[in-house]
N, C-alpha and C positions, 0 to 999 in steps of 0.2 A: 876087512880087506876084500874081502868077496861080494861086497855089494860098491865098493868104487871100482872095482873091475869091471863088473857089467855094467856099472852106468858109462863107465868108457868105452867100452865095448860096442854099446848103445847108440855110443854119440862118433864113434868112427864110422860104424855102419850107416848112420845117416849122414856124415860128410861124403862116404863112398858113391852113395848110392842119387843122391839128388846133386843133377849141378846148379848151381848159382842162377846162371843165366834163365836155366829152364824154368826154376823155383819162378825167378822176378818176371818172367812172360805169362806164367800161369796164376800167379797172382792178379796180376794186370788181365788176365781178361775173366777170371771168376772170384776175384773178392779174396777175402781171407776165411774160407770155408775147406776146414780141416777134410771132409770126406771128398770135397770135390778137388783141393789140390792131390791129394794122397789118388783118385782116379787117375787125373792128369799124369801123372808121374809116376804111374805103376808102384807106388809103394803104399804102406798101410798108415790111420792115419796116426799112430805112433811114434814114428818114424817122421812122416813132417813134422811133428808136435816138436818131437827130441832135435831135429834143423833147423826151426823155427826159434828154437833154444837157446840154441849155442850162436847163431848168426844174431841175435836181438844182444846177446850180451859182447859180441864182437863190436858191434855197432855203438853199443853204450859206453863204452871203455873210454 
């Protein structure tokens, strides 16, 4: 129970914290490089790994 908690946890705090639009502008001018969009976006690159996640299986569905 206490590890689907954090992974949810996980995955709100990088819905919270990265928006959509900024993600796909940053993308678009540096590629798909974890250190450089997690720069861009002031977050770590964990955190876009875990947006990068949930938004690719949004997509997939």
């Amino acid at each position: 129970m206490a590890v689907l908690q954090d992974s949810l946890t996980r995955r709100h705090a990088a819905d919270c914290l990265i928006d959509p639009e900024a993600y796909r502008c940053a993308e678009l001018a540096f590629g798909p490089h974890l250190a450089r969009l997690a720069a861009e976006l002031g977050v770590t690159t964990h955190v876009i790994a875990v947006w990068h996640d949930i938004h690719e299986r949004i997509t997939r569905a």
